[in-house]
matplotlib code that plots the C-alpha trace (Angstrom):
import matplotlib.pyplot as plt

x = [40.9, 37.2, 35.7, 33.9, 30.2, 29.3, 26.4, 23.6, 21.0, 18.5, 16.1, 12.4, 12.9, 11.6, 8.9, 6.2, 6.5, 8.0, 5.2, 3.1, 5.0, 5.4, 1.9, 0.7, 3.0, 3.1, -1.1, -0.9, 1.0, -0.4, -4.1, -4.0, -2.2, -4.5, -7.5, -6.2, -5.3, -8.6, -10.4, -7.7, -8.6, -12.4, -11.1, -12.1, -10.6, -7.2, -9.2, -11.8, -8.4, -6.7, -9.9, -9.7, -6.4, -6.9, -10.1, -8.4, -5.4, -7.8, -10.3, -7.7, -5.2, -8.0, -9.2, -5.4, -5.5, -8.8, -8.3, -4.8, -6.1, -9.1, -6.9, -4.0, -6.5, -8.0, -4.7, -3.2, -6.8, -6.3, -2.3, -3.9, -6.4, -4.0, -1.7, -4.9, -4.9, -1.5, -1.2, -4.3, -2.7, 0.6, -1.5, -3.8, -1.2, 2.2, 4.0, 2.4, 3.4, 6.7, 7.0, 4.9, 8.0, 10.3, 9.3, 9.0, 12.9, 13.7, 11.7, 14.1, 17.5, 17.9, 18.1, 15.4, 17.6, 19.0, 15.4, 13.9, 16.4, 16.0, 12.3, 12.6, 15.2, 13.2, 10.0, 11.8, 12.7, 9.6, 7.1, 4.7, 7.2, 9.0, 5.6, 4.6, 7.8, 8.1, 4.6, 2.6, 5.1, 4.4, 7.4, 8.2, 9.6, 6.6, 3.9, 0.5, 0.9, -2.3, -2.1, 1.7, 0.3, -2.3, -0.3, 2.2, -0.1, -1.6, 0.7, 2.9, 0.0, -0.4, 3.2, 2.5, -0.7, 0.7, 3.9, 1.3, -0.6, 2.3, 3.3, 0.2, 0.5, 4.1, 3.5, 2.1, -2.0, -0.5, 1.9, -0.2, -0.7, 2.8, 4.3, 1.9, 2.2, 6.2, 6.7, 4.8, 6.3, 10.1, 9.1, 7.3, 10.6, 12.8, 10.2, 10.8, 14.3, 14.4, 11.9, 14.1, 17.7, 15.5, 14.1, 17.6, 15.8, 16.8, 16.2, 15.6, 13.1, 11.2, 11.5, 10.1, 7.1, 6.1, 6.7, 4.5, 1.7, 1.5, 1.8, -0.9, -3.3, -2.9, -3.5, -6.9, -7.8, -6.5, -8.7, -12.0, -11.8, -11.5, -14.2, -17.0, -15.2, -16.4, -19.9, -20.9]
y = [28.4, 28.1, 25.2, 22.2, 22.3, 19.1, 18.4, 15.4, 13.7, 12.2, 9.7, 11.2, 13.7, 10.7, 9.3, 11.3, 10.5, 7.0, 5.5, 6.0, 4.9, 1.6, 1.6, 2.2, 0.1, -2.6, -2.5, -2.8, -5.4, -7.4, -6.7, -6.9, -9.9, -11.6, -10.5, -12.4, -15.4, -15.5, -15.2, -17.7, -20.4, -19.9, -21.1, -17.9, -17.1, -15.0, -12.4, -12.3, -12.1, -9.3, -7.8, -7.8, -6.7, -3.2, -2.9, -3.9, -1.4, 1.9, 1.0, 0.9, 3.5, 5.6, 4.3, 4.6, 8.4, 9.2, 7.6, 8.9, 12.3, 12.2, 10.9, 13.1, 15.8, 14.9, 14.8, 18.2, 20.1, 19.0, 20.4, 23.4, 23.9, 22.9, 25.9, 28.2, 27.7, 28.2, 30.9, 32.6, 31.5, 32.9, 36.3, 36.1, 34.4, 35.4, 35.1, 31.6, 30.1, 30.8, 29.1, 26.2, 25.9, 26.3, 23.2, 21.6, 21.7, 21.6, 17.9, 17.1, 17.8, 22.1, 23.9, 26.4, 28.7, 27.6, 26.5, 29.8, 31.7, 29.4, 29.2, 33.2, 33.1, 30.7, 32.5, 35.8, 34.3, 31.8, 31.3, 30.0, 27.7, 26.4, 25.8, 23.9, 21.8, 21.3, 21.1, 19.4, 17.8, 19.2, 19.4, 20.6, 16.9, 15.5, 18.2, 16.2, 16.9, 15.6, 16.1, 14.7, 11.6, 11.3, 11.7, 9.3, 6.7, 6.6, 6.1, 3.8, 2.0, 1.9, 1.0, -2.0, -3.5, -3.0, -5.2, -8.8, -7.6, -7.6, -11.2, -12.7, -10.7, -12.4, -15.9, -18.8, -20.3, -22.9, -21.4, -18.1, -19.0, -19.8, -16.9, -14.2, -15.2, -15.7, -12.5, -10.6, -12.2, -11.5, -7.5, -7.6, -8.7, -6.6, -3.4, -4.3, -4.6, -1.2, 0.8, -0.7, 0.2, 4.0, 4.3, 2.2, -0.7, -4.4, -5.7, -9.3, -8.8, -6.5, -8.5, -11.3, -9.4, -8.1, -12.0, -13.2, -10.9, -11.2, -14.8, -14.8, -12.3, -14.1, -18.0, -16.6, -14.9, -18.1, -20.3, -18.4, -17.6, -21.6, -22.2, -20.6, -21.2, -24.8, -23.4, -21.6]
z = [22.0, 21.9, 23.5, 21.2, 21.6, 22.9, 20.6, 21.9, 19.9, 21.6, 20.6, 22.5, 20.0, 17.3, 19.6, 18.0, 14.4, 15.4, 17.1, 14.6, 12.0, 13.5, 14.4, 10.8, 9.0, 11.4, 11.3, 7.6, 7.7, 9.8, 9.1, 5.5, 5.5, 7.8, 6.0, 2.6, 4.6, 6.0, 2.8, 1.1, 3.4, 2.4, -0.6, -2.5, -6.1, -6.2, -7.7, -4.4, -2.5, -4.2, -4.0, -0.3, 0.0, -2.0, -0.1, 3.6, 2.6, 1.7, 4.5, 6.8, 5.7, 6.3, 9.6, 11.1, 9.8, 11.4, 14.4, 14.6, 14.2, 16.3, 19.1, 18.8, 18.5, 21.8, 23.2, 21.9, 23.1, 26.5, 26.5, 25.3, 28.0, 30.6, 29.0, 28.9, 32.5, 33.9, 31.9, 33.8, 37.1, 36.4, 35.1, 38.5, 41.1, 40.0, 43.4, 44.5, 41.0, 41.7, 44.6, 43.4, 40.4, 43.2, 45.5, 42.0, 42.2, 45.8, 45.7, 42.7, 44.9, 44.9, 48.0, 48.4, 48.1, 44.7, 43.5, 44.4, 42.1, 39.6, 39.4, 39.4, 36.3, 34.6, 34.8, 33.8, 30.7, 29.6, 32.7, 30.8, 29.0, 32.9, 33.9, 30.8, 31.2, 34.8, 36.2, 33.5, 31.4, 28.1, 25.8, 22.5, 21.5, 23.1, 21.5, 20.3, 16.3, 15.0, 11.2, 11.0, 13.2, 10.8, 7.4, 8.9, 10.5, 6.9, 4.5, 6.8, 6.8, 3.0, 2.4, 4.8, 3.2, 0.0, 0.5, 1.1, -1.9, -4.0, -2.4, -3.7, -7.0, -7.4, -5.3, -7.6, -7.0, -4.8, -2.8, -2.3, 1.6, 3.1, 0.8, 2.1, 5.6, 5.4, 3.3, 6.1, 8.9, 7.2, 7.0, 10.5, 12.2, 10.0, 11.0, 14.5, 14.4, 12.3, 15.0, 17.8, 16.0, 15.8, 19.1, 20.9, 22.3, 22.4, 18.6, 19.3, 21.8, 19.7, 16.3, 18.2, 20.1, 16.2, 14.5, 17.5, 17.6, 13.8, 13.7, 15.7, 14.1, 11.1, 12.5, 14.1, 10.9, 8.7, 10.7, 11.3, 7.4, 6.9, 10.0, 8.2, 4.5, 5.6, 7.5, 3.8]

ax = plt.figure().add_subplot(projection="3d")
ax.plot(x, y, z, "-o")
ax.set_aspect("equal")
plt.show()
């Protein structure tokens, strides 16, 4: 009989798109929803607030998709020099690549022996590709993608600004405050708990680590808007 294949899904495979739809989302959240606070305890209008909700979430959808992009960009040009150049060493140096891959895996537990045959299987098949994995550490889970970083850090972002906006749109004149700031902190835990159920991390810790950081974003903003609410 033919043997099961012993299939394995691993989480590093999410980190890319993962991080930064936590980021985004989690960004949105927490800077929209201190933004309205702030201007809410300058005692402005609901209107002025809304107003600086739709103009926090474009501003800053945008900001998380160009600095996203720009970043990852950065990031995916210097895995692509680094690749430019072992590929020219393996063109110009053959032998002594292989036996830099092969005291790669002698100082992880081979026998020279065994990690010379590897390294020379392994470079038969895909040089560049053992090199790529084994002496710089670039993977095809962990590959720089700047546009899907940017798409995703973007509209993650939008989703989480919108979700105070539509608090305030919903929350009566006098309970506009405490609604915004509860409704956010409910969704930042429940993002935390979500992208540590994803990513197979402790969910308590990292619902708590979100509600604090949050809670404290949006206190500083609460109470600088109300510092110079009072100074105007």
């Amino acid at each position: 009989m033919p043997r099961a294949i012993h299939r394995e899904s691993h989480r590093t495979r999410r980190i890319g798109w993962l991080r930064a739809a936590v980021l985004g989302a989690n960004d949105g959240i927490v800077s929209t929803a201190s933004l309205m606070l702030g201007v809410a305890a300058a005692h402005a209008p609901r209107a002025g607030l809304l107003l600086a909700g739709v103009a926090g979430l474009v501003a800053g959808a945008m900001s998380m998709a160009a600095g996203e992009y720009v970043s990852v960009s950065s990031q995916a040009d210097t895995e692509q020099a680094d690749l430019t150049r072992e590929r020219a060493e393996l063109a110009a140096q053959p032998v002594q690549e292989h036996q830099e891959l092969a005291a790669i895996y002698v100082k992880r537990g081979l026998v020279p022996e065994l990690a010379t045959e590897v390294a020379r299987q392994l470079m038969d098949h895909d040089a560049l590709g053992a090199h790529a994995k084994d002496e710089l550490g670039i993977s095809v889970a962990m590959t720089a993608r700047p546009v899907q970083a940017a798409l995703t850090s973007a509209l993650t972002f939008a989703v989480g600004a919108a979700l105070p906006l539509l608090a305030a749109l919903a929350a009566p004149a006098a309970l506009l405050v405490p609604v915004v700031a509860g409704t956010s902190l409910v969704v930042l835990a429940a993002l935390g708990a979500l992208a540590a159920r994803a990513g197979g991390a402790p969910v308590l810790r990292a619902s708590l680590r979100v509600v604090f950081w949050g809670a404290l974003a949006m206190a500083l903003t609460a109470g600088a808007g109300k510092l110079f609410g009072a100074v105007g």
